[in-house]
Residue frames as a rotation matrix with the C-alpha (Angstrom) as fourth column:
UNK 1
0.082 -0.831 -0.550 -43.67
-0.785 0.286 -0.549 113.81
0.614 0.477 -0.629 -40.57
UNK 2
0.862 0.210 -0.461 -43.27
-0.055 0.944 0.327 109.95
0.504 -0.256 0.825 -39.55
UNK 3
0.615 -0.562 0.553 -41.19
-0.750 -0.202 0.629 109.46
-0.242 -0.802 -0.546 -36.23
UNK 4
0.199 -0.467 -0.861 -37.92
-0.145 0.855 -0.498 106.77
0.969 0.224 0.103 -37.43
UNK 5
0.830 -0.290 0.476 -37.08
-0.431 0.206 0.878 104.39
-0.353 -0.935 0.046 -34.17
UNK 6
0.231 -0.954 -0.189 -33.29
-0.549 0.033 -0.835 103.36
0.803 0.296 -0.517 -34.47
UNK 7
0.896 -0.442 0.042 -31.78
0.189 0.465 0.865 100.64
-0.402 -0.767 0.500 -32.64
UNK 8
0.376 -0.898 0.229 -28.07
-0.694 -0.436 -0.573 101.63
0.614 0.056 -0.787 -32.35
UNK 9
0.853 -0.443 0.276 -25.14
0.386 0.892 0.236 98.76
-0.351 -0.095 0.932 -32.19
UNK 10
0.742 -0.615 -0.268 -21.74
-0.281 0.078 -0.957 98.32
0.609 0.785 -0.115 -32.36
UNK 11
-0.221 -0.715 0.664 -18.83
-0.973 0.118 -0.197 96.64
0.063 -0.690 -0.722 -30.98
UNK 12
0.731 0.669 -0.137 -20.51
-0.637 0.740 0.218 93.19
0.247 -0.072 0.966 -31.23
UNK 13
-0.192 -0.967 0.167 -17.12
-0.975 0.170 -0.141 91.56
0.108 -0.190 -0.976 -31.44
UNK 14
-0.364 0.235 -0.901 -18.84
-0.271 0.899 0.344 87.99
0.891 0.369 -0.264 -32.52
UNK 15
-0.864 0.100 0.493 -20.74
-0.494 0.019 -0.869 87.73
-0.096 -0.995 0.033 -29.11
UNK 16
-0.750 0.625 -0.218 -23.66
-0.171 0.135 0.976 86.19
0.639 0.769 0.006 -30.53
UNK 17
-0.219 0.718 -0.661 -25.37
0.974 0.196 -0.109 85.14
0.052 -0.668 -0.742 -27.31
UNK 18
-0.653 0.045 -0.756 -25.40
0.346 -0.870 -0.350 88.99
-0.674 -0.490 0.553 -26.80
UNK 19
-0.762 0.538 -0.361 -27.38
-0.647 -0.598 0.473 89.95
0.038 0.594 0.804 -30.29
UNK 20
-0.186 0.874 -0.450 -30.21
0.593 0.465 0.657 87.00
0.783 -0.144 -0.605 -29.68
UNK 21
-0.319 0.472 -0.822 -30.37
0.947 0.131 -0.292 88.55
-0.030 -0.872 -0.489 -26.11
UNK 22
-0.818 0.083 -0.570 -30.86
-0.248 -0.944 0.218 92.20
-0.520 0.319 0.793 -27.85
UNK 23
-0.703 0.666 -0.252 -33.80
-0.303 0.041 0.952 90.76
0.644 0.745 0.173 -30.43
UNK 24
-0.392 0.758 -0.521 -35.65
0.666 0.624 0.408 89.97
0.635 -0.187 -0.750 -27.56
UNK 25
-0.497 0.023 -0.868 -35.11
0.715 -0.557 -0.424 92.85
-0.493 -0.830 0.261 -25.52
UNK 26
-0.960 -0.042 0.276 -35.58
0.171 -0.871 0.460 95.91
0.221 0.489 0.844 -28.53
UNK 27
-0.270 0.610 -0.745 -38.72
-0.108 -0.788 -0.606 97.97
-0.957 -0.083 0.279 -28.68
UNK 28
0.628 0.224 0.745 -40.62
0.604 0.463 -0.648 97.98
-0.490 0.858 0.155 -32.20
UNK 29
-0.074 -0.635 -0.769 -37.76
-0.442 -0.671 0.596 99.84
-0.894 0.384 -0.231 -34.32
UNK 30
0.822 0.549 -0.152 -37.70
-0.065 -0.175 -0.982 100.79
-0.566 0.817 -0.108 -37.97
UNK 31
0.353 -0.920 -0.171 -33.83
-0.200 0.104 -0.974 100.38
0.914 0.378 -0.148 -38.76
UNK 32
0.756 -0.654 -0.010 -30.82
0.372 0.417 0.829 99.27
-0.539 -0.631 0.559 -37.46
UNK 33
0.499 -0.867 -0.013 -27.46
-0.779 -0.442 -0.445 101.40
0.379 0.232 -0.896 -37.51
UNK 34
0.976 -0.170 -0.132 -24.56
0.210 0.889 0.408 98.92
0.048 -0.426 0.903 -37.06
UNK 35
0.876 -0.478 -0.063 -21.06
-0.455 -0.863 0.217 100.78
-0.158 -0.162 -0.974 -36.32
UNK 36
0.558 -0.485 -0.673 -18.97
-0.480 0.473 -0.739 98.17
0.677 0.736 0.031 -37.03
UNK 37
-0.673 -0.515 0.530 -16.53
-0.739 0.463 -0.489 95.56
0.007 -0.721 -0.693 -35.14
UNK 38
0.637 0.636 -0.436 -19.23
-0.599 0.764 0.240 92.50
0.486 0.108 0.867 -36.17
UNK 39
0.796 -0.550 -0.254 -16.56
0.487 0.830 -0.270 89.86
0.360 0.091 0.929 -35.60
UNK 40
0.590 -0.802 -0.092 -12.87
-0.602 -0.513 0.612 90.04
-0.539 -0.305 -0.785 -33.54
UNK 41
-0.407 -0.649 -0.643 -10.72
-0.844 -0.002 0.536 89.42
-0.349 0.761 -0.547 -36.55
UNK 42
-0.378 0.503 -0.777 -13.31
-0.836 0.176 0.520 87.56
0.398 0.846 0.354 -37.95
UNK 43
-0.790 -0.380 0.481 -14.39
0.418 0.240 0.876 84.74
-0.449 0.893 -0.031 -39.31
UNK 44
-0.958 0.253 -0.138 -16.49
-0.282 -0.919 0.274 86.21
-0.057 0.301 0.952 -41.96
UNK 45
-0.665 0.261 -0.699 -19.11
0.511 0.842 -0.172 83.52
0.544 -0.472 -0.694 -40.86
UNK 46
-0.182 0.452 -0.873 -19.79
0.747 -0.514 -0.422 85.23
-0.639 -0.729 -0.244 -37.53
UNK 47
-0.829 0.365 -0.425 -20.31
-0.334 -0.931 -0.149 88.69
-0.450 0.018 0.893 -39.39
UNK 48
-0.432 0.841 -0.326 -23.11
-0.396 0.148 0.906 87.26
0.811 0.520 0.269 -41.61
UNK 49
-0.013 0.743 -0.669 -24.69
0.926 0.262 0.273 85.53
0.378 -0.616 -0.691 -38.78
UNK 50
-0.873 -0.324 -0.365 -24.45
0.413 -0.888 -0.200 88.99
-0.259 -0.326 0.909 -37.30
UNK 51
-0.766 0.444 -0.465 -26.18
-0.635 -0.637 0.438 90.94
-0.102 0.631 0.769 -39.71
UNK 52
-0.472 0.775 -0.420 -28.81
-0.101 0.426 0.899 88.05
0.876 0.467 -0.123 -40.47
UNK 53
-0.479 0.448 -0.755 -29.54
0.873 0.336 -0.354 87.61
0.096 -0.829 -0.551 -36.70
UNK 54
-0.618 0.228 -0.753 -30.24
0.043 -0.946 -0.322 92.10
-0.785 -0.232 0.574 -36.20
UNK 55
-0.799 0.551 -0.241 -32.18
-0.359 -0.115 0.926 91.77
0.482 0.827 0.290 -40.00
UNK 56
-0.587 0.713 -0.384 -34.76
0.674 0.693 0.256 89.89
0.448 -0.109 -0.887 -37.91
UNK 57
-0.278 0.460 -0.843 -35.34
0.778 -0.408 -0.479 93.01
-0.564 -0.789 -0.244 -36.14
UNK 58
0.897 0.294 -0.330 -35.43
-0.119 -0.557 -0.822 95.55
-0.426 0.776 -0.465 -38.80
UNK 59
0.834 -0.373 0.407 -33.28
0.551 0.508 -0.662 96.27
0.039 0.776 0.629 -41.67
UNK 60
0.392 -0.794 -0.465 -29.51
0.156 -0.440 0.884 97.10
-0.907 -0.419 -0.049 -40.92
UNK 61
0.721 -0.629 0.292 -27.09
-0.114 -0.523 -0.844 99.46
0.684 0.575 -0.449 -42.47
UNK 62
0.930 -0.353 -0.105 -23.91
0.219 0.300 0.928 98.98
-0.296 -0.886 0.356 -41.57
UNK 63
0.375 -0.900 -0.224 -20.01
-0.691 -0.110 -0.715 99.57
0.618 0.422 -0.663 -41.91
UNK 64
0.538 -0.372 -0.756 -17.44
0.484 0.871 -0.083 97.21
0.690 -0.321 0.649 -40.73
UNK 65
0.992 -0.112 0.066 -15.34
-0.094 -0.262 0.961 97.70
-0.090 -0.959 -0.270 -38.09
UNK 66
0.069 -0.758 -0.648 -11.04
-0.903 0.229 -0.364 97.98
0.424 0.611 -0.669 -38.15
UNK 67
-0.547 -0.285 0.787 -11.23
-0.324 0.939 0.115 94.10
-0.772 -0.192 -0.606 -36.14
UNK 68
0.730 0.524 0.438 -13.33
0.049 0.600 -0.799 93.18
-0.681 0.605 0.412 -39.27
UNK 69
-0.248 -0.880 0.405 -11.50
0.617 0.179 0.766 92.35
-0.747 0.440 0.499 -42.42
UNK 70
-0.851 0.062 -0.522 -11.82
-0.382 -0.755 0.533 94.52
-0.362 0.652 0.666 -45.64
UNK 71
-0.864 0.494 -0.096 -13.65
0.102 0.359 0.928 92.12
0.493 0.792 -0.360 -47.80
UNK 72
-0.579 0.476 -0.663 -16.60
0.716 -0.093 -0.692 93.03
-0.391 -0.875 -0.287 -44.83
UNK 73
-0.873 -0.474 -0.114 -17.27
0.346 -0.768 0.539 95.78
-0.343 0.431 0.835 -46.53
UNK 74
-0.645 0.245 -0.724 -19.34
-0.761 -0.122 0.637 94.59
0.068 0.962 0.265 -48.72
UNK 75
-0.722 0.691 0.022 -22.04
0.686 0.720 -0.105 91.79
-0.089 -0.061 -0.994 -47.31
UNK 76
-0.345 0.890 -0.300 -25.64
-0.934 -0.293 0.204 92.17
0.094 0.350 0.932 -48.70
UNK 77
-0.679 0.730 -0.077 -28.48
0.727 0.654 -0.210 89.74
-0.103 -0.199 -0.975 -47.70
UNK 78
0.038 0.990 0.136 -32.39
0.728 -0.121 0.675 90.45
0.684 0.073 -0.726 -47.80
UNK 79
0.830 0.549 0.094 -32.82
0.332 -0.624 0.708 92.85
0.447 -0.556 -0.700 -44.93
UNK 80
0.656 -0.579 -0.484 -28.96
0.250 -0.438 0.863 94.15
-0.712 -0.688 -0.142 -44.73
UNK 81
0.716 -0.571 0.402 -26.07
0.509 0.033 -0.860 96.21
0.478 0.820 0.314 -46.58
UNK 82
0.211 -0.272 -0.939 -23.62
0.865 -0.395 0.308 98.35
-0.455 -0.877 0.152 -45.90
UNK 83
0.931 0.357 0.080 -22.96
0.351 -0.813 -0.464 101.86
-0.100 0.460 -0.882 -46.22
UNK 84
0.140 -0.973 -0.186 -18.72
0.492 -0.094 0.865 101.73
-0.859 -0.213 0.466 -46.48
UNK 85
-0.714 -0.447 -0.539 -18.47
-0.048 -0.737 0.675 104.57
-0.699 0.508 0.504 -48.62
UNK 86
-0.686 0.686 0.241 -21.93
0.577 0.312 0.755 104.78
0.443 0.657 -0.610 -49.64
UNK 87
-0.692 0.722 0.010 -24.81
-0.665 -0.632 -0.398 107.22
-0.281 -0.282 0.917 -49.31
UNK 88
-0.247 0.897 -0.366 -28.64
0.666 0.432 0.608 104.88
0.704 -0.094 -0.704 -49.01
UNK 89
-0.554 0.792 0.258 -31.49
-0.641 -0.603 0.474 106.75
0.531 0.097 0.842 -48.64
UNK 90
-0.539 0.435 -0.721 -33.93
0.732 0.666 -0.145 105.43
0.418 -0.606 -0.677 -46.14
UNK 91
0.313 0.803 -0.507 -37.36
0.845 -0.479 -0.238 107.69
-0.434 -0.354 -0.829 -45.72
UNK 92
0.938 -0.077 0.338 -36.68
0.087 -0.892 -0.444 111.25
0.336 0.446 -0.830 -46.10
UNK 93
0.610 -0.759 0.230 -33.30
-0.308 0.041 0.950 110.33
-0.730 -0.650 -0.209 -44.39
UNK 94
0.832 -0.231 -0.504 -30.05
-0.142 0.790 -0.597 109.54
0.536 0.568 0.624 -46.01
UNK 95
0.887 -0.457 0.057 -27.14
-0.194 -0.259 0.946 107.86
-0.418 -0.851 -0.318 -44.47
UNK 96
0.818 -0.513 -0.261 -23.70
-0.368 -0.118 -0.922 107.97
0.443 0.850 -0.286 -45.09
UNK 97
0.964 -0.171 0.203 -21.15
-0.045 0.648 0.760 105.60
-0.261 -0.742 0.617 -44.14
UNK 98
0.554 -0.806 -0.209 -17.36
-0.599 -0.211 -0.773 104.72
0.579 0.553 -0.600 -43.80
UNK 99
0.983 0.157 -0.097 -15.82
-0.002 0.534 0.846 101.87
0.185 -0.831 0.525 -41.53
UNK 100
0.173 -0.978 -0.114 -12.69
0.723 0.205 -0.660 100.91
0.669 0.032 0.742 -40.18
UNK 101
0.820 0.021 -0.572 -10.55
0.513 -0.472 0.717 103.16
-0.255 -0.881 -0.397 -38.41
UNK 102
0.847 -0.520 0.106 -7.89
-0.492 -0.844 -0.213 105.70
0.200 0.128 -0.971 -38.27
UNK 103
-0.052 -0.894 -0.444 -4.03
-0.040 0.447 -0.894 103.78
0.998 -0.028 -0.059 -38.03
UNK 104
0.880 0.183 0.437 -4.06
-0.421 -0.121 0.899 102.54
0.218 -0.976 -0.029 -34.65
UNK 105
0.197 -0.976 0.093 -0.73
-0.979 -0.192 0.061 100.94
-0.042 -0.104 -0.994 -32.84
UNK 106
-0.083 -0.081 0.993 -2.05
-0.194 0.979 0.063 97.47
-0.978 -0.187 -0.097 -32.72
UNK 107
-0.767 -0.195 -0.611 -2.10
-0.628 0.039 0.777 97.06
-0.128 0.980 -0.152 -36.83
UNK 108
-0.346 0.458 0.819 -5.43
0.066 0.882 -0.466 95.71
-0.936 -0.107 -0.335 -37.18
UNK 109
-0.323 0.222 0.920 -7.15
0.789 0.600 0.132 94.33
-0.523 0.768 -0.369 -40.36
UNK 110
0.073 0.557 0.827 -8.96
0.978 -0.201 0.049 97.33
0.194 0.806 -0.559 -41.39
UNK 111
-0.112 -0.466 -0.878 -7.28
0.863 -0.484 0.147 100.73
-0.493 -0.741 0.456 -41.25
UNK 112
0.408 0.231 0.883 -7.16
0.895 -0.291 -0.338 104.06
0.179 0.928 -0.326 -42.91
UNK 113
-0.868 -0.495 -0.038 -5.11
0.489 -0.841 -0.233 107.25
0.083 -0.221 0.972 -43.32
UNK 114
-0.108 0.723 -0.682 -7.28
0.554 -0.526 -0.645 110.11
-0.826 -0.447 -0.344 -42.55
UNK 115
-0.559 -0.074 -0.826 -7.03
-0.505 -0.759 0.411 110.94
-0.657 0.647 0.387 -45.81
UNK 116
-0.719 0.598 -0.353 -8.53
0.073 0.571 0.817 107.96
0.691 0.562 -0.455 -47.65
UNK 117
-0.610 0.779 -0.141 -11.34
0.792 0.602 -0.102 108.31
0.005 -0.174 -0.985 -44.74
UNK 118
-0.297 0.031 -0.954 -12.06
0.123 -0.990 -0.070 111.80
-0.947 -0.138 0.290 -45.40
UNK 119
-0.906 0.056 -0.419 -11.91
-0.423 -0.124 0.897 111.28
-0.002 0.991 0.136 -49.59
UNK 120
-0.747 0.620 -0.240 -14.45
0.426 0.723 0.544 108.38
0.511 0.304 -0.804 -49.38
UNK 121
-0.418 0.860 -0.293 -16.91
0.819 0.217 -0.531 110.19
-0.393 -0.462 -0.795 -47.29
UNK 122
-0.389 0.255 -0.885 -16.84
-0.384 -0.918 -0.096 113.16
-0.837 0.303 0.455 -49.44
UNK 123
-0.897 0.182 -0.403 -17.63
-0.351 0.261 0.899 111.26
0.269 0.948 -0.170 -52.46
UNK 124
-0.431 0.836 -0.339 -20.66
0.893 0.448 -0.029 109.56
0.128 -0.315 -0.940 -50.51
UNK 125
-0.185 0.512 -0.839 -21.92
0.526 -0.669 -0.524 113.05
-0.830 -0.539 -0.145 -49.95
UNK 126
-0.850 -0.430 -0.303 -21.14
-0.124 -0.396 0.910 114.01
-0.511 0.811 0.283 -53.22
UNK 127
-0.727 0.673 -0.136 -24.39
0.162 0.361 0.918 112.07
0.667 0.646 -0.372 -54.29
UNK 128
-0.219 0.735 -0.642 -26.54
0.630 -0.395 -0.668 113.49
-0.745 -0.551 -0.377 -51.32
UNK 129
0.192 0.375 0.907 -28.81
0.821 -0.567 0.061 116.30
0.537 0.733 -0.417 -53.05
UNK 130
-0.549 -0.277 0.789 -27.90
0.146 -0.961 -0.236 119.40
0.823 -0.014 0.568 -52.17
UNK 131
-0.298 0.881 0.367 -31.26
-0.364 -0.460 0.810 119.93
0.882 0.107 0.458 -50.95
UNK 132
0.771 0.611 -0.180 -31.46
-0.171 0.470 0.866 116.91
0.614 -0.637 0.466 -48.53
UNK 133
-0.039 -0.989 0.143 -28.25
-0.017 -0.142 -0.990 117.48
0.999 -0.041 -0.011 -47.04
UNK 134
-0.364 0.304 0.880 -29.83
-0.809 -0.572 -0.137 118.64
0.462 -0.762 0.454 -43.92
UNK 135
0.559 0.669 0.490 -31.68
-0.804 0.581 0.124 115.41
-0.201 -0.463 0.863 -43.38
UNK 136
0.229 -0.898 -0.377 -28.37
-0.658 0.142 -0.739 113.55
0.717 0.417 -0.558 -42.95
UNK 137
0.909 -0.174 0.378 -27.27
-0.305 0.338 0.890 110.45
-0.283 -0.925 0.255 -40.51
UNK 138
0.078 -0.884 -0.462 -23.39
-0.832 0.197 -0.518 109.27
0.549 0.425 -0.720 -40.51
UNK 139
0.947 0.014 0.321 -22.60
-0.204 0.797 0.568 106.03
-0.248 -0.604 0.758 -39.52
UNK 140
0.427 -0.895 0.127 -18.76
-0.724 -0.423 -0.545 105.15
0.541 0.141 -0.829 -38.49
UNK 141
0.543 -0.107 -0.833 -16.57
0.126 0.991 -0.045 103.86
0.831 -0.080 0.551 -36.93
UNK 142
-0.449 -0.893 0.030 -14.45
0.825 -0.427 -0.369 105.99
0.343 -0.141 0.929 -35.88
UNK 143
0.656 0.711 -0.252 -16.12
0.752 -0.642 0.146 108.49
-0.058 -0.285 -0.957 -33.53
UNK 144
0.380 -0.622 0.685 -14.35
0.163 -0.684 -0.711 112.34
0.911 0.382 -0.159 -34.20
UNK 145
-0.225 -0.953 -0.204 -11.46
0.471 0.078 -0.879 113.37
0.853 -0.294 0.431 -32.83
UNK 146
-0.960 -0.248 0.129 -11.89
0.139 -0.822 -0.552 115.13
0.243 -0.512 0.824 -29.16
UNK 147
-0.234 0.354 0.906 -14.17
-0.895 -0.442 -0.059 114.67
0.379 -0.824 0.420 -27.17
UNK 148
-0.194 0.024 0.981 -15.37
-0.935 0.299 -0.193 112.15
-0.298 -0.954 -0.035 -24.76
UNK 149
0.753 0.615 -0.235 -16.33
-0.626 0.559 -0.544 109.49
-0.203 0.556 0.806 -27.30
UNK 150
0.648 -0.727 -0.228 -12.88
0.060 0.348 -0.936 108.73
0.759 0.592 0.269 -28.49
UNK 151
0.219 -0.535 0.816 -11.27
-0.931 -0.364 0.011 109.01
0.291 -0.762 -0.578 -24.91
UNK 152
0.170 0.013 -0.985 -9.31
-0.129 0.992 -0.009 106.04
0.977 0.129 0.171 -23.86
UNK 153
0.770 -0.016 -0.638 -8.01
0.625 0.220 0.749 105.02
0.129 -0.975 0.180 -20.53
UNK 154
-0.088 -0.988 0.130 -4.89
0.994 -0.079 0.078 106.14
-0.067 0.136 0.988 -21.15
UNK 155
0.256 0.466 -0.847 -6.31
0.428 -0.840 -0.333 109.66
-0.867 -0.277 -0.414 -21.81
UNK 156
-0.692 -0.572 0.441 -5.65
0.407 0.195 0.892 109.33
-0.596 0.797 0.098 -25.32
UNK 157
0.337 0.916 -0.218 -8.16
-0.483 -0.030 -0.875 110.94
-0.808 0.400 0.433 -27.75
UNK 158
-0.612 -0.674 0.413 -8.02
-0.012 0.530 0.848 108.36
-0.791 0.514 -0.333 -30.66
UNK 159
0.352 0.929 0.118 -10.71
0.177 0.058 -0.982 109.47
-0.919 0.367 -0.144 -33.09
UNK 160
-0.243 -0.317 0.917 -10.73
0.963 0.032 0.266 110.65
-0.114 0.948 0.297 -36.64
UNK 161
-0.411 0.100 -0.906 -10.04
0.369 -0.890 -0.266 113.99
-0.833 -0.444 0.329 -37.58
UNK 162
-0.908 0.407 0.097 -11.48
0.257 0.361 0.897 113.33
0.330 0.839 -0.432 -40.81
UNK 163
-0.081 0.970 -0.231 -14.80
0.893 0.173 0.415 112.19
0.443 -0.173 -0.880 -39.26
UNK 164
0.055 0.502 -0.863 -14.78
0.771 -0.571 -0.283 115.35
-0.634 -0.650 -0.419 -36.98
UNK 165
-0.818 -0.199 -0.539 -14.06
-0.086 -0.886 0.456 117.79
-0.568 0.419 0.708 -39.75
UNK 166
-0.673 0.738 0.050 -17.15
0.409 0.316 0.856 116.20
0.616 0.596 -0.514 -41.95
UNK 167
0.042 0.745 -0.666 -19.82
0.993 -0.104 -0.054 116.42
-0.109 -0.659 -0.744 -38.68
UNK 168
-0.212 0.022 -0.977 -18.47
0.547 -0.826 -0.137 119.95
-0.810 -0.564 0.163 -38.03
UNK 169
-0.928 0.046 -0.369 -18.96
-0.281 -0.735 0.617 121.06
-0.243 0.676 0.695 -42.00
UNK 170
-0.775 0.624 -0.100 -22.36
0.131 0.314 0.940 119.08
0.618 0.716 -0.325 -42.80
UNK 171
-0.807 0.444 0.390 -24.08
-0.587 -0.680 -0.440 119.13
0.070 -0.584 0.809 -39.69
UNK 172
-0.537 0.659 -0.526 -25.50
-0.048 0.599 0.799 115.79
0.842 0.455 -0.290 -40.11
UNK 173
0.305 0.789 0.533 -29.13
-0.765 -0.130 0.631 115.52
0.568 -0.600 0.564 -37.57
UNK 174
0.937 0.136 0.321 -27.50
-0.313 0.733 0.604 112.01
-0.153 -0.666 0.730 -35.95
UNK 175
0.240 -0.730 -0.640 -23.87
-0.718 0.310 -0.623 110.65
0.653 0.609 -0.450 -35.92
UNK 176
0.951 0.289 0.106 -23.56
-0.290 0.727 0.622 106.91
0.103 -0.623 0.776 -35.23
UNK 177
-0.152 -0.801 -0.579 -19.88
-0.257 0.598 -0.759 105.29
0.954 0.033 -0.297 -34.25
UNK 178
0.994 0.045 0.099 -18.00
-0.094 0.812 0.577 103.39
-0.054 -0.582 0.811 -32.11
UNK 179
0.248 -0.860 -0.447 -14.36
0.107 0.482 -0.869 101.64
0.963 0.167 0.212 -31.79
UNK 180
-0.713 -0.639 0.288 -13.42
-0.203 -0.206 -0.957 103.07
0.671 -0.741 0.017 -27.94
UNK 181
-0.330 0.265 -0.906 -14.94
0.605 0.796 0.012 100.83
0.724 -0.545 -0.423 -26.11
UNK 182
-0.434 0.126 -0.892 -15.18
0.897 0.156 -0.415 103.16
0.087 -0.980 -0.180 -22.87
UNK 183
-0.949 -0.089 -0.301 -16.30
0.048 -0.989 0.143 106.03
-0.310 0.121 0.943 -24.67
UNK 184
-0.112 0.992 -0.053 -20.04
0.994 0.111 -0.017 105.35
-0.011 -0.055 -0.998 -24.15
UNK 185
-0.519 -0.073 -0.851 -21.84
0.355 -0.924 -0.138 108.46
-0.777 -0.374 0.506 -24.54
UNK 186
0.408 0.861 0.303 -23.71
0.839 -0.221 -0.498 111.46
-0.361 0.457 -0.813 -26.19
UNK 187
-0.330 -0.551 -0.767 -22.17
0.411 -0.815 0.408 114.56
-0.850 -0.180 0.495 -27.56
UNK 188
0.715 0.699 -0.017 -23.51
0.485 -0.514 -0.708 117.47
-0.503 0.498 -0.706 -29.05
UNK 189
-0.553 -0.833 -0.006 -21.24
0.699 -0.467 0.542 119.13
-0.454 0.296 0.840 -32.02
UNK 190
-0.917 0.320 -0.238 -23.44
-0.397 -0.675 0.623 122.01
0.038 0.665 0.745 -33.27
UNK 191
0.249 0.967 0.053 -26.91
-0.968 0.250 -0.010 120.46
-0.023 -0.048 0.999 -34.49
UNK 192
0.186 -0.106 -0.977 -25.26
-0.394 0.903 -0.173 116.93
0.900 0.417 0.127 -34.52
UNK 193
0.610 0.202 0.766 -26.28
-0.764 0.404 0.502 114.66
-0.208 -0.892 0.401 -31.72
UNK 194
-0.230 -0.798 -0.557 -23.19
-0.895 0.398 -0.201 112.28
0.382 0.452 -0.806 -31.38
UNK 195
0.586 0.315 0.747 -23.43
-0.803 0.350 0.482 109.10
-0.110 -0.882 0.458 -29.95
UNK 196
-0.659 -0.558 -0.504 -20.83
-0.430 0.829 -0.357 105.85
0.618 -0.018 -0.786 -29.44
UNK 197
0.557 0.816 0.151 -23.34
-0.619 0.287 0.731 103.50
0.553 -0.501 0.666 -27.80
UNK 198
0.175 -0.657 0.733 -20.78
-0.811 0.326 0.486 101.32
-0.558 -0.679 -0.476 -26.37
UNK 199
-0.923 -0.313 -0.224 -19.92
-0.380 0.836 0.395 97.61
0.063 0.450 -0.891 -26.93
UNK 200
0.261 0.892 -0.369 -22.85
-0.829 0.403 0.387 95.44
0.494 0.205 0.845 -27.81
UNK 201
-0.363 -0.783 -0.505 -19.95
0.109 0.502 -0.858 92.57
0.925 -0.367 -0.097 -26.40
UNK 202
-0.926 -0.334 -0.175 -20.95
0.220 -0.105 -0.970 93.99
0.305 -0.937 0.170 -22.97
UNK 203
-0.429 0.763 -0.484 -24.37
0.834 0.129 -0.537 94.31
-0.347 -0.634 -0.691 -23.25
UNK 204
-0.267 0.150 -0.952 -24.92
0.092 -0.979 -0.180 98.08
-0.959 -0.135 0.248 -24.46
UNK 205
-0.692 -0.275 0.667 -26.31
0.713 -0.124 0.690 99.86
-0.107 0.953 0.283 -26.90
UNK 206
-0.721 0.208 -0.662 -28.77
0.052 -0.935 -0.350 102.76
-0.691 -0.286 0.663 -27.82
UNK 207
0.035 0.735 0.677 -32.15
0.986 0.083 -0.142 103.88
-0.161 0.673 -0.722 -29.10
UNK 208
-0.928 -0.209 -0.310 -32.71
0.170 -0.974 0.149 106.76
-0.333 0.085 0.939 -31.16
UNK 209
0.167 0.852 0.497 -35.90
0.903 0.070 -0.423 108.59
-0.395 0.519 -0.758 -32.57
UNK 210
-0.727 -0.546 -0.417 -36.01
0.333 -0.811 0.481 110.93
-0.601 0.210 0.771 -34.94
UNK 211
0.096 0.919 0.381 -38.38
0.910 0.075 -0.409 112.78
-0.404 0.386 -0.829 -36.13
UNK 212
0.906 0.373 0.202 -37.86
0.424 -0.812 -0.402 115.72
0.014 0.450 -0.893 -38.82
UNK 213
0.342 -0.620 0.706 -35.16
-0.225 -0.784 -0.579 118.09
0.912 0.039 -0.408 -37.56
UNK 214
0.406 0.707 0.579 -35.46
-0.713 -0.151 0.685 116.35
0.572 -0.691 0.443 -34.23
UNK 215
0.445 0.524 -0.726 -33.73
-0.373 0.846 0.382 113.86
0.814 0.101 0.572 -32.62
UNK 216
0.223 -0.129 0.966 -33.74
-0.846 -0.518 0.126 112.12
0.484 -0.846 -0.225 -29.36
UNK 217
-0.052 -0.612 -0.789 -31.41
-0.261 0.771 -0.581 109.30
0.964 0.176 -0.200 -27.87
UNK 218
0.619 0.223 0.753 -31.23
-0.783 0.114 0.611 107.00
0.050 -0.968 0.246 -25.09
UNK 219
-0.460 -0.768 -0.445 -28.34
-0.575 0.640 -0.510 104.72
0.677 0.021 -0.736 -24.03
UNK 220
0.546 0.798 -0.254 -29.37
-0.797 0.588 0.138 101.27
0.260 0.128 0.957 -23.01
UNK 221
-0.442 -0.791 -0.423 -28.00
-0.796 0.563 -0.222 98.28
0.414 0.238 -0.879 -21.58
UNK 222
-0.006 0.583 -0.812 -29.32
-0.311 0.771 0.556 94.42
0.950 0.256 0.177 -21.46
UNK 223
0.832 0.349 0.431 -30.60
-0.550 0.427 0.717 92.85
0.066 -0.834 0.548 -17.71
């Protein structure tokens, strides 16, 4: 079985000097997971230059982010889409995807009860086979509720309990988010290897490989 390399992103927050200085740094890698937060309340500009600048490295899946606007959602270019409430297949892998965030106190652009982010990722799974269920990656925003991912300063946990009730029934082999900035990091729910790579804004971010049942991560941050 053929080893996928994953460059793992998110938080970009329209830094742009920061994703040119990432396309020179990566390793050869076979996808790109983008967690969302392209742009800090836009314009929708910077997210396409975004996505077209990380397409140079391999092709990105992505979700938006809640400082992106809705209509985000939904860019498609040659070597990028996204997966906001969408299941894409990619090798024997499929991922499934949902952006935005849980209500937060600062009312940004792109929010969601935990119910509408819970409905929409069951329906993406809905079209997973049965069979390949097992060979599953999630890509978020919104890293689940509890534990160290979703810790703020404040000592807030501000994930989604949505997103953690999904991870903890499917059991997907990789789960990719982001939004809490200081919640860099790895956690292990069951067989799901979490990971918030950090802000891309600051420099971070994370490789993954996977191979089969298998996979193994490494947080990363630019010279």
């Amino acid at each position: 079985m053929q080893t996928m390399r994953i460059l793992i992103v998110s938080d970009v927050h329209g830094v742009l000097s920061q994703v040119r200085r990432l396309k020179v740094q990566v390793p050869s890698t076979d996808l790109v997971l983008l967690a969302g937060d392209l742009t800090h309340f836009g314009p929708r500009d910077t997210a396409i230059t975004v996505l077209e600048e990380l397409s140079t490295v391999a092709p990105v899946l992505y979700v938006p982010g809640n400082c992106d606007y809705p209509d985000y959602s939904d860019l498609t270019g040659e070597r990028y889409r996204s997966v906001h409430r969408r299941a894409v297949k990619v090798e024997e892998y499929w991922v499934v995807g949902f952006g935005g965030s849980p209500h937060t106190p600062f009312l940004t652009p792109n929010e969601y009860s935990e119910e509408e982010i819970e409905e929409g990722l069951r329906e993406s799974l809905s079209t997973v086979p049965r069979e390949e269920v097992e060979n599953l990656i999630l890509l978020t925003h919104a890293p689940p509720r509890g534990t160290d991912l979703d810790l703020t300063v404040s000592g807030t946990h501000a994930g989604s309990l949505a997103v953690r009730r999904i991870v903890e029934e499917y059991q997907p082999l990789l789960h990719v988010c982001g939004h809490i900035h200081e919640g860099r990091g790895v956690v292990r729910l069951g067989r799901t290897q979490v990971v918030n790579p950090g802000p891309l804004r600051r420099g971070f971010y994370a490789l993954a490989e996977v191979r089969g049942g298998e996979v193994s991560l490494r947080l990363e941050k630019l010279p």
